[in-house]
TINUNU-378257 format. One record per atom (N, C-alpha, C): residue in three letters; x, y, z; atom name; residue number from 1. Coordinates in Angstrom, 3 decimals. Example, Ala and Ser with C-alpha at 12.3 -4.5 7.8 and 13.67 -1.06 7.14 Angstrom:
REM TINUNU-378257
[pt "ALA", [13.190, -5.690, 7.800], "N", 1]
[pt "ALA", [12.300, -4.500, 7.800], "CA", 1]
[pt "ALA", [13.200, -3.300, 7.800], "C", 1]
[pt "SER", [12.850, -2.250, 7.080], "N", 2]
[pt "SER", [13.670, -1.060, 7.140], "CA", 2]
[pt "SER", [12.900, 0.030, 7.870], "C", 2]
REM end
This chain:
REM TINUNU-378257
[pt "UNK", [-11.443, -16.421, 13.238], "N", 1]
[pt "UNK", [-10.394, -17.388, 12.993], "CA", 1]
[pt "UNK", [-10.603, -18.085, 11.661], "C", 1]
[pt "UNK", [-11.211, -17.599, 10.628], "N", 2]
[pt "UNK", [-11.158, -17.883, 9.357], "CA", 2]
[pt "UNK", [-9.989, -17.536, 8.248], "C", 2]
[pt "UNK", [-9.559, -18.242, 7.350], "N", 3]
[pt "UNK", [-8.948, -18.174, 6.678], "CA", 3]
[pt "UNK", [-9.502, -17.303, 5.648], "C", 3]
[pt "UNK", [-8.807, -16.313, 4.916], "N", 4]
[pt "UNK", [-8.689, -15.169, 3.997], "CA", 4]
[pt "UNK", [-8.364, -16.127, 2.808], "C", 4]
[pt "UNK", [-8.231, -15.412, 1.603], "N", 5]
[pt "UNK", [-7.677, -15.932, 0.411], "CA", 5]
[pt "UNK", [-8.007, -14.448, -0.266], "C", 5]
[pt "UNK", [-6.465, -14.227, -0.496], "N", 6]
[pt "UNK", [-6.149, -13.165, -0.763], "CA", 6]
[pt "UNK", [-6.210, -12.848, -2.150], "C", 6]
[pt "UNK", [-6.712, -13.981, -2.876], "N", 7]
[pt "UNK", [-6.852, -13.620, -4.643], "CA", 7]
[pt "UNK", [-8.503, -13.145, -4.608], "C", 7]
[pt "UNK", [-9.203, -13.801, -3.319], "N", 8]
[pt "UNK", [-10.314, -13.712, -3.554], "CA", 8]
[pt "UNK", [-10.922, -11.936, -3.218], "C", 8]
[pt "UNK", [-10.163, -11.630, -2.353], "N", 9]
[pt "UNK", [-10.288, -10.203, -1.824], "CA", 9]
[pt "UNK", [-9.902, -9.474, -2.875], "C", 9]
[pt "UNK", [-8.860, -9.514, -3.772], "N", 10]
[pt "UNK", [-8.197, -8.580, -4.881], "CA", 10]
[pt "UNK", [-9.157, -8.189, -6.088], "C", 10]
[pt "UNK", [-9.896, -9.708, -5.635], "N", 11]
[pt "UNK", [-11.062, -9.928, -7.145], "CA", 11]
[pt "UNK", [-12.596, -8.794, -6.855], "C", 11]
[pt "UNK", [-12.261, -8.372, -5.605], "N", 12]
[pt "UNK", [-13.549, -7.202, -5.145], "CA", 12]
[pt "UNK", [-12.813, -5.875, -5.248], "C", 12]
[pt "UNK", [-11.695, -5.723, -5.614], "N", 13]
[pt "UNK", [-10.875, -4.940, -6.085], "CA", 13]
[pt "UNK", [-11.343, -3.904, -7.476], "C", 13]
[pt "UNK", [-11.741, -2.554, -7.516], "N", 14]
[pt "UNK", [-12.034, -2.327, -8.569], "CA", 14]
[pt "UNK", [-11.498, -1.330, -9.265], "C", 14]
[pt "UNK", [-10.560, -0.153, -8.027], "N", 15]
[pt "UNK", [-9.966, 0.949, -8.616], "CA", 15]
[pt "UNK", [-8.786, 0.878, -8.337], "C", 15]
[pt "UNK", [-7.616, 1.521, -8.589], "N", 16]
[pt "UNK", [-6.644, 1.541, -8.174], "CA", 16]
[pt "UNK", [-6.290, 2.755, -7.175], "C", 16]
[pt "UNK", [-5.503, 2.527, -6.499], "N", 17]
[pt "UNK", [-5.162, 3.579, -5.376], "CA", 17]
[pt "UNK", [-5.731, 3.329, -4.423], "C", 17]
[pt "UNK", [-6.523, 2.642, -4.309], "N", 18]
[pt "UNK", [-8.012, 2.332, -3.246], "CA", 18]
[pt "UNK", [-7.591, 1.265, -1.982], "C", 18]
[pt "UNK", [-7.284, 0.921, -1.209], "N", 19]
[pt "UNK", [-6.834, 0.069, -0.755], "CA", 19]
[pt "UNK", [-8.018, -0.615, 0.231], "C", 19]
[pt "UNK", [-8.067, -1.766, 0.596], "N", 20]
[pt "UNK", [-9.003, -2.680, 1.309], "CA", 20]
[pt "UNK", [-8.621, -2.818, 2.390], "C", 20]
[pt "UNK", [-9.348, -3.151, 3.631], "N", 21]
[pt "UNK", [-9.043, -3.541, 4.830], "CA", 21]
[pt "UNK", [-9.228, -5.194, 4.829], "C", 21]
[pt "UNK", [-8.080, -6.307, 5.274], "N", 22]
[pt "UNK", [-8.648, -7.727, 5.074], "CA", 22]
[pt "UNK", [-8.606, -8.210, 6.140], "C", 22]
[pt "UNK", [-7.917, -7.173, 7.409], "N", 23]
[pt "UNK", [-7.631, -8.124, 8.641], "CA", 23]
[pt "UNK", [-6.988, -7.362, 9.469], "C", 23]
[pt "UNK", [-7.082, -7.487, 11.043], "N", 24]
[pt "UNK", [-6.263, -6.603, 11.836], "CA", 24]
[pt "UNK", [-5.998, -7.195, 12.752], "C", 24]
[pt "UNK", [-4.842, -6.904, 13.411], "N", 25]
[pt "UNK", [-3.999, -7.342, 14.305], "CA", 25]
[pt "UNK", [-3.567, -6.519, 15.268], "C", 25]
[pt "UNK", [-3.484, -6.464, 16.633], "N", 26]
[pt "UNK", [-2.685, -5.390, 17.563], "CA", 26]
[pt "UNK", [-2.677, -4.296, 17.025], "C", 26]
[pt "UNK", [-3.643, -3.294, 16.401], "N", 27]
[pt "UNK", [-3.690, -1.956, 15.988], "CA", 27]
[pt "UNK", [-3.334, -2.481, 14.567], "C", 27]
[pt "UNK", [-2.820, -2.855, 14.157], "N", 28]
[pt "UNK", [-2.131, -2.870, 12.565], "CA", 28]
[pt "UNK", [-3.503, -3.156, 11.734], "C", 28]
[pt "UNK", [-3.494, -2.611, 10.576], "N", 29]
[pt "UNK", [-4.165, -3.311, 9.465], "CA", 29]
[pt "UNK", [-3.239, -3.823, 8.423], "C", 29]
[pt "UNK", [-4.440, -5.256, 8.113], "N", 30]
[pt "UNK", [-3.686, -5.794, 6.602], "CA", 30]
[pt "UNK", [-4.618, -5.444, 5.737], "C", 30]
[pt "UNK", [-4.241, -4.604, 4.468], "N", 31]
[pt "UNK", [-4.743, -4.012, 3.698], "CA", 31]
[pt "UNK", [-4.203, -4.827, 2.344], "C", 31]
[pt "UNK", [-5.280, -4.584, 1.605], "N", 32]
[pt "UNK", [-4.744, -4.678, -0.470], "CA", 32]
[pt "UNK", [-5.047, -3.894, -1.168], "C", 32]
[pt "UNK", [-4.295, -3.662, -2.241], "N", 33]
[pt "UNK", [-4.793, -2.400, -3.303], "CA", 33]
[pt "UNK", [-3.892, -2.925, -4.539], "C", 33]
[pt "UNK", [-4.545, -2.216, -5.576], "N", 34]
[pt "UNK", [-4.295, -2.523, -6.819], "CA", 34]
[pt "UNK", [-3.683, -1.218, -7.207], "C", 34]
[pt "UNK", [-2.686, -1.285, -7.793], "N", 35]
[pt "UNK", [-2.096, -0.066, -8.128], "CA", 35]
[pt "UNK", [-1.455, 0.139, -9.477], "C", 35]
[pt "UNK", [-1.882, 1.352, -10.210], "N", 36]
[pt "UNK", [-1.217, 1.698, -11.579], "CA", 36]
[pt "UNK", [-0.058, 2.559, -11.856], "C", 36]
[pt "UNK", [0.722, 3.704, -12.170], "N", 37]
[pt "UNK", [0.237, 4.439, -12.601], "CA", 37]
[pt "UNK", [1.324, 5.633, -11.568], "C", 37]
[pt "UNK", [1.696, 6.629, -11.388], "N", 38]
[pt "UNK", [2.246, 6.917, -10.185], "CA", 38]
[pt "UNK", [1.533, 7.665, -9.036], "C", 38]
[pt "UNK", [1.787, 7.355, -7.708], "N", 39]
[pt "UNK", [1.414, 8.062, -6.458], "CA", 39]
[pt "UNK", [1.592, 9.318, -6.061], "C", 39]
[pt "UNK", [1.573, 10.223, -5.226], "N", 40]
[pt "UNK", [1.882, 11.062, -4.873], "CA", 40]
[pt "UNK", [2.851, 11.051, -3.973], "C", 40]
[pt "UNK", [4.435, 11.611, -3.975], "N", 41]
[pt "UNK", [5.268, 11.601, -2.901], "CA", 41]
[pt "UNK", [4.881, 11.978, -1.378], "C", 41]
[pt "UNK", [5.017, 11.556, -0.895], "N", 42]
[pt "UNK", [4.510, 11.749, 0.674], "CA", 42]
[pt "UNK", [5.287, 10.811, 1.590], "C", 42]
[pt "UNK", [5.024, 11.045, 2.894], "N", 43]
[pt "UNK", [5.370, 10.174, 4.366], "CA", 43]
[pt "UNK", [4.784, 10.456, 5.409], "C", 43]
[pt "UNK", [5.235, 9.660, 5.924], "N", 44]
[pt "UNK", [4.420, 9.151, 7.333], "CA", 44]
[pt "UNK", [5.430, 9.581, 8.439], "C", 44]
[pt "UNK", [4.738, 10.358, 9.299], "N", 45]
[pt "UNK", [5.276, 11.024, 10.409], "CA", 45]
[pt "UNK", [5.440, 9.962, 11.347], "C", 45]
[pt "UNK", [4.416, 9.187, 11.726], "N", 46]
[pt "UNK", [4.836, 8.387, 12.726], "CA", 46]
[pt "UNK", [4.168, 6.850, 12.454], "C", 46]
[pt "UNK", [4.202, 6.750, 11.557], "N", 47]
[pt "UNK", [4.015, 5.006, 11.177], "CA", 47]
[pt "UNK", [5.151, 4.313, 9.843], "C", 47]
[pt "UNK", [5.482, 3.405, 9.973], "N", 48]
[pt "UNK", [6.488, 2.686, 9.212], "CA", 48]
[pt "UNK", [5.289, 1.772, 8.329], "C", 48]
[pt "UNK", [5.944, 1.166, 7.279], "N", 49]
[pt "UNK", [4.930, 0.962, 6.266], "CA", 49]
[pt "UNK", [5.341, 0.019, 5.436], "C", 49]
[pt "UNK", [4.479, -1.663, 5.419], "N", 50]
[pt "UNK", [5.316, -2.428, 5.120], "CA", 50]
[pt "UNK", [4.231, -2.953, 3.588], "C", 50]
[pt "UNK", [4.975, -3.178, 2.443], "N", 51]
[pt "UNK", [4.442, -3.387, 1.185], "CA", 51]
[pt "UNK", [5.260, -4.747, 0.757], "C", 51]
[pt "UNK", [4.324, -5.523, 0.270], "N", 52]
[pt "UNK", [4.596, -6.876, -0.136], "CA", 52]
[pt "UNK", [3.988, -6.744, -1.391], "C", 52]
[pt "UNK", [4.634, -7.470, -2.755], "N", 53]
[pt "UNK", [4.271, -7.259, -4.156], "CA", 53]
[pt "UNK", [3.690, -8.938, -4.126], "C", 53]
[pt "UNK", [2.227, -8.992, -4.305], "N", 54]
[pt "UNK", [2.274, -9.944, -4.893], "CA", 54]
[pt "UNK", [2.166, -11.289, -6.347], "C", 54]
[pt "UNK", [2.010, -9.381, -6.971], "N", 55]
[pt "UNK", [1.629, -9.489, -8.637], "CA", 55]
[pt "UNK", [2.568, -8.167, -9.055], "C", 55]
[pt "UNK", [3.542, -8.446, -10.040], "N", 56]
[pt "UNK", [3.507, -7.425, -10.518], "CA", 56]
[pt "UNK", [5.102, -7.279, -10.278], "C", 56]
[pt "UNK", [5.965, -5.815, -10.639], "N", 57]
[pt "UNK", [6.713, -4.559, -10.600], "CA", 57]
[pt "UNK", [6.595, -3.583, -9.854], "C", 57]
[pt "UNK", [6.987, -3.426, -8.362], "N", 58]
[pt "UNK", [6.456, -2.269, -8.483], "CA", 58]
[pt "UNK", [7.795, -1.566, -8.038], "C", 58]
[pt "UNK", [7.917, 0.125, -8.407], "N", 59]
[pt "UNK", [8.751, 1.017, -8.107], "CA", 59]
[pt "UNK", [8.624, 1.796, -6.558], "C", 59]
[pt "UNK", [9.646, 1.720, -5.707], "N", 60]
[pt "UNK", [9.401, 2.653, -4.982], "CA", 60]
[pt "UNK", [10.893, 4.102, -4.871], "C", 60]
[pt "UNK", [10.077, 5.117, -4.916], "N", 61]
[pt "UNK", [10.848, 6.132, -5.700], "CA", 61]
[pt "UNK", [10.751, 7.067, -4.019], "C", 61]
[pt "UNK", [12.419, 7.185, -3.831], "N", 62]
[pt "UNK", [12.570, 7.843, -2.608], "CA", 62]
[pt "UNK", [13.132, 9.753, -3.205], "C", 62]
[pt "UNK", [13.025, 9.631, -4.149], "N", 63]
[pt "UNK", [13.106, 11.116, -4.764], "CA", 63]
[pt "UNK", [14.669, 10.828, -5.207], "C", 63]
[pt "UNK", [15.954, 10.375, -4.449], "N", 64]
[pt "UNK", [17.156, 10.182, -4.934], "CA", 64]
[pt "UNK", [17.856, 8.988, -5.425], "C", 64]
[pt "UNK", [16.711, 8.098, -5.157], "N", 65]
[pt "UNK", [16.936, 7.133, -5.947], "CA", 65]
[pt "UNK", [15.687, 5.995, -5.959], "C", 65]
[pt "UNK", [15.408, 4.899, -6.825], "N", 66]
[pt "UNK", [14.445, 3.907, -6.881], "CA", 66]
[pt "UNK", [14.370, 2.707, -6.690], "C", 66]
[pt "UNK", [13.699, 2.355, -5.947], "N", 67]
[pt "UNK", [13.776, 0.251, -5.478], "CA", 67]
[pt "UNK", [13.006, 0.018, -6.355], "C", 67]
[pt "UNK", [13.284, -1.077, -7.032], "N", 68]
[pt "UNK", [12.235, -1.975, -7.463], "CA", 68]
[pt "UNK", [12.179, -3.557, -6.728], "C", 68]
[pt "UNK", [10.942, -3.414, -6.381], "N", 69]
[pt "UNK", [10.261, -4.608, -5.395], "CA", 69]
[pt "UNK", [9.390, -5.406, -6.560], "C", 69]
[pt "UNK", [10.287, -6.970, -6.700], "N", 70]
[pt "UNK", [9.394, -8.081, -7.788], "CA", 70]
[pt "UNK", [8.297, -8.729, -7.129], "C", 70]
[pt "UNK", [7.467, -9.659, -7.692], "N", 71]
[pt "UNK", [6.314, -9.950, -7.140], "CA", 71]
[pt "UNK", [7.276, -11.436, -6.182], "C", 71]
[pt "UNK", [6.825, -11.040, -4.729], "N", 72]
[pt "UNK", [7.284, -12.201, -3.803], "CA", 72]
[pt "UNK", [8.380, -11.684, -2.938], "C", 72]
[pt "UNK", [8.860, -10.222, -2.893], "N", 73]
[pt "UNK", [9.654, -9.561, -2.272], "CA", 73]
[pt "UNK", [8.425, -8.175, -1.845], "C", 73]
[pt "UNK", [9.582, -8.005, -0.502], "N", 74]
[pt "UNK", [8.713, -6.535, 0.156], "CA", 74]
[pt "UNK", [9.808, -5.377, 0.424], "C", 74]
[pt "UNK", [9.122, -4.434, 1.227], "N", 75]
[pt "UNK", [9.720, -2.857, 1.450], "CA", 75]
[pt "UNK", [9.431, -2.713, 2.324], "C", 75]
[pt "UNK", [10.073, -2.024, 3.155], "N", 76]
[pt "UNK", [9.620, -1.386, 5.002], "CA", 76]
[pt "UNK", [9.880, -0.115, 4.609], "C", 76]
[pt "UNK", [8.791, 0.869, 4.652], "N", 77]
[pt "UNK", [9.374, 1.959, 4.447], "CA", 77]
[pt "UNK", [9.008, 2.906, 5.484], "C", 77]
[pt "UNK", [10.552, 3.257, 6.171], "N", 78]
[pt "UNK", [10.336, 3.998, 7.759], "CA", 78]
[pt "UNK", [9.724, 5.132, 7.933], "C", 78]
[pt "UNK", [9.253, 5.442, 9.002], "N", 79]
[pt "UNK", [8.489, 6.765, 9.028], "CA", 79]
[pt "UNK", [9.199, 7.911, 8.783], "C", 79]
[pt "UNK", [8.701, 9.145, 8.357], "N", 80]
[pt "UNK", [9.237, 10.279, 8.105], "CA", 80]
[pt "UNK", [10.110, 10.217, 6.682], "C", 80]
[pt "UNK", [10.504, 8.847, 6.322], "N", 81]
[pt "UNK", [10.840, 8.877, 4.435], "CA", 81]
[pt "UNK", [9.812, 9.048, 3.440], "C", 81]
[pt "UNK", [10.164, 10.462, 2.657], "N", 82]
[pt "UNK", [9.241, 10.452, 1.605], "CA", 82]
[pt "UNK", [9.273, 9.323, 0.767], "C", 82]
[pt "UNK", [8.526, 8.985, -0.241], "N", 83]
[pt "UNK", [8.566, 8.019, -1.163], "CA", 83]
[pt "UNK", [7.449, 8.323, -1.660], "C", 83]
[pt "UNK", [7.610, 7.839, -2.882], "N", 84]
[pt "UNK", [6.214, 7.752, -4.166], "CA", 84]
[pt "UNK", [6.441, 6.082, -4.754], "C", 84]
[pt "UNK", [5.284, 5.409, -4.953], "N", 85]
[pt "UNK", [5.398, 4.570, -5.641], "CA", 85]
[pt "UNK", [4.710, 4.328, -6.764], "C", 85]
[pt "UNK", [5.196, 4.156, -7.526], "N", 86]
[pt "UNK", [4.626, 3.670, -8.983], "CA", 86]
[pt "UNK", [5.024, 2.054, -9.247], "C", 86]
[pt "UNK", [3.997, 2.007, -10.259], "N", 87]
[pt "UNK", [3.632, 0.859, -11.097], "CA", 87]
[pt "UNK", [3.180, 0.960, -12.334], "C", 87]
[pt "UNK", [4.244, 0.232, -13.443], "N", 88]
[pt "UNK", [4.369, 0.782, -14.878], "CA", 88]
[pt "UNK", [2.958, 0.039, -15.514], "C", 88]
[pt "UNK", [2.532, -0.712, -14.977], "N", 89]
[pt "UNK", [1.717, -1.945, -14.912], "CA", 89]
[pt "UNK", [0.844, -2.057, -13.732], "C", 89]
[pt "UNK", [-0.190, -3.011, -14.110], "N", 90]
[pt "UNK", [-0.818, -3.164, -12.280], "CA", 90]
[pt "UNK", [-0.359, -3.974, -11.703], "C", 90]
[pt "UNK", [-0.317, -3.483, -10.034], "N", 91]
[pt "UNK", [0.931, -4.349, -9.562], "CA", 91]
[pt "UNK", [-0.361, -4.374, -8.492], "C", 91]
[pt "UNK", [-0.373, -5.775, -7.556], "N", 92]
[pt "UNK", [-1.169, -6.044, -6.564], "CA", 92]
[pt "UNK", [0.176, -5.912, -5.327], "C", 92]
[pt "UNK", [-0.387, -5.569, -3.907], "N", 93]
[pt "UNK", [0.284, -5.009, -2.731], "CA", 93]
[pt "UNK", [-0.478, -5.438, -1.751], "C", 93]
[pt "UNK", [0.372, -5.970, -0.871], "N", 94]
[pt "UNK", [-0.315, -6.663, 0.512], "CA", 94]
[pt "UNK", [0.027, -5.343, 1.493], "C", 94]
[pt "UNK", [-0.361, -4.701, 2.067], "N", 95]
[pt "UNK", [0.050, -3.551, 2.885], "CA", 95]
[pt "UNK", [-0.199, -3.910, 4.636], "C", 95]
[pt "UNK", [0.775, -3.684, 5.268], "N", 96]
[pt "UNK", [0.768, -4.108, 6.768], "CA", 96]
[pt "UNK", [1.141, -2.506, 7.419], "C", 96]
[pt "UNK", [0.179, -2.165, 8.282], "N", 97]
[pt "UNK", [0.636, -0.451, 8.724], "CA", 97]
[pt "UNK", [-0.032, -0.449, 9.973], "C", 97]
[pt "UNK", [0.036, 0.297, 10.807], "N", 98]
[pt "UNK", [-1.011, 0.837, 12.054], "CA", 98]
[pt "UNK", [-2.280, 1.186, 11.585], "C", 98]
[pt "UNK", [-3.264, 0.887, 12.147], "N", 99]
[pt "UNK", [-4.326, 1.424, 11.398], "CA", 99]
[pt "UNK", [-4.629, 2.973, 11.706], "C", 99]
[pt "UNK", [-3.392, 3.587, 12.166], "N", 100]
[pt "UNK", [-3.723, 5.013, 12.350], "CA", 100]
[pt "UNK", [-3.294, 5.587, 10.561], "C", 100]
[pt "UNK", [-2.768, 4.899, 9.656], "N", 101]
[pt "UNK", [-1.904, 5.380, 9.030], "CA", 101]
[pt "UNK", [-3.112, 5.800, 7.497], "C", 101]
[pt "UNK", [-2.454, 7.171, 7.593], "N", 102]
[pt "UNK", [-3.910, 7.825, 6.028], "CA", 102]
[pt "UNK", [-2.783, 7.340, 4.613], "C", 102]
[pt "UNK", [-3.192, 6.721, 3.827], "N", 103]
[pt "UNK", [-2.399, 6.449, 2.560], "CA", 103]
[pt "UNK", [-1.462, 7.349, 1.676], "C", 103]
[pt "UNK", [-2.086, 8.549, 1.904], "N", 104]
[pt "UNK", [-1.411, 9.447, 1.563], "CA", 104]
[pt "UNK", [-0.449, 10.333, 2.270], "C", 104]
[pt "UNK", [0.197, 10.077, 3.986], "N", 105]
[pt "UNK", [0.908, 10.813, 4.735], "CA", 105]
[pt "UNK", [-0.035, 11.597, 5.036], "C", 105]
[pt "UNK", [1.714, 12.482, 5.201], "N", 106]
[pt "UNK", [1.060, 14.123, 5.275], "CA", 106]
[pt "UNK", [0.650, 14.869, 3.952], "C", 106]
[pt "UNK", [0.215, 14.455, 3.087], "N", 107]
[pt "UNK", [-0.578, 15.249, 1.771], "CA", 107]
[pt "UNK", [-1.735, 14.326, 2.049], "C", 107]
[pt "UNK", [-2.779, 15.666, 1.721], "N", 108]
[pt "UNK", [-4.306, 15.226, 1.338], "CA", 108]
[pt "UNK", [-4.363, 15.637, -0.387], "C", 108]
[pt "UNK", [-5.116, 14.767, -1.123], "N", 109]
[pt "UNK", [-5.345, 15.055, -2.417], "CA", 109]
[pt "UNK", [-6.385, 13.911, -2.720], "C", 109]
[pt "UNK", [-6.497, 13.402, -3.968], "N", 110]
[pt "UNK", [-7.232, 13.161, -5.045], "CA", 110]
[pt "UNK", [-7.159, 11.583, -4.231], "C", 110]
[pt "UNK", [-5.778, 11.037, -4.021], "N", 111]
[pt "UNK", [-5.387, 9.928, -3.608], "CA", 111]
[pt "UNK", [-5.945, 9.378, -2.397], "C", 111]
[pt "UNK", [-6.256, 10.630, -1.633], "N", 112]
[pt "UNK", [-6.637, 10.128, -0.130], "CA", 112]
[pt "UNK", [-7.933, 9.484, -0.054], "C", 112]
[pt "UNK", [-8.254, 8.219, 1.027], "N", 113]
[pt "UNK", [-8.259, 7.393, 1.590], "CA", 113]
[pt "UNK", [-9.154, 7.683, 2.931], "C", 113]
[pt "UNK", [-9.426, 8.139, 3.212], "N", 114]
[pt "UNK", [-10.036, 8.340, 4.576], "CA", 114]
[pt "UNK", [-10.449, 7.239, 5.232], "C", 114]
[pt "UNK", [-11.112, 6.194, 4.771], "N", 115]
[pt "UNK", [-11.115, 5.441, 5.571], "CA", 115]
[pt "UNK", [-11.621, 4.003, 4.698], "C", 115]
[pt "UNK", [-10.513, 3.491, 4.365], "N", 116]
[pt "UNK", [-10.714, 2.618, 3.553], "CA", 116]
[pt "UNK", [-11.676, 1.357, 3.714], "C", 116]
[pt "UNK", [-12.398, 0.824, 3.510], "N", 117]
[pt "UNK", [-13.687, -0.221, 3.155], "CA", 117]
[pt "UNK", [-12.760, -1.424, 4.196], "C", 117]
[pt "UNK", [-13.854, -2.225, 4.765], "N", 118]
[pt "UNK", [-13.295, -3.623, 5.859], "CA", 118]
[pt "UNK", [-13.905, -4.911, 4.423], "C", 118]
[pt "UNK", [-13.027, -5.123, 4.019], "N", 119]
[pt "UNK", [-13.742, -6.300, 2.892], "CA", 119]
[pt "UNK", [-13.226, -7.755, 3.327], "C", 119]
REM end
């Protein structure tokens, strides 16, 4: 029952793509990551996927068209929608998901995540 401070977690932050574990709830994790640069298109078969900007620009690119999410606005992005997201810039991301959910969907690559750090 301690309070987080979420600048302080970002600041143990060192790569991008990498995302942190800061807290969990009813199966869900709250995760952070620092992100540059673009992602790999992918989705999630059976988890929905919620991204909060809290620094930054960031793009989310559904292949036919692109959101841009400013810092203090979020994205739900439903299961089974591909999407890639980029960031022209580093953009910081509060991430809320099941903790069943691998960062990269259904693609494994360079990006993946296996089991991201409890910080």
């Amino acid at each position: 029952m301690d309070k987080v401070s979420i600048q302080d977690k970002l600041n143990l932050i060192k790569d991008y793509w990498k995302p942190i574990i800061v807290g969990e709830l009813n199966n869900q994790h709250v995760k952070l990551v620092k992100v540059k640069g673009k992602f790999t298109m992918h989705h999630h078969d059976n988890e929905d996927e919620f991204f909060l900007v809290i620094k930054g620009l960031l793009k989310m690119d559904y292949g036919d068209k692109i959101v841009e999410i400013n810092e203090g606005e979020f994205i739900i992005v439903p299961r089974g929608i591909d999407h890639r997201p980029i960031a022209d810039s580093e953009v910081h991301i509060l991430l809320f998901e099941p903790n069943t959910t691998l960062n990269t969907g259904n693609i494994r690559n360079e990006f993946t995540v296996d089991s991201p750090e409890k910080k």
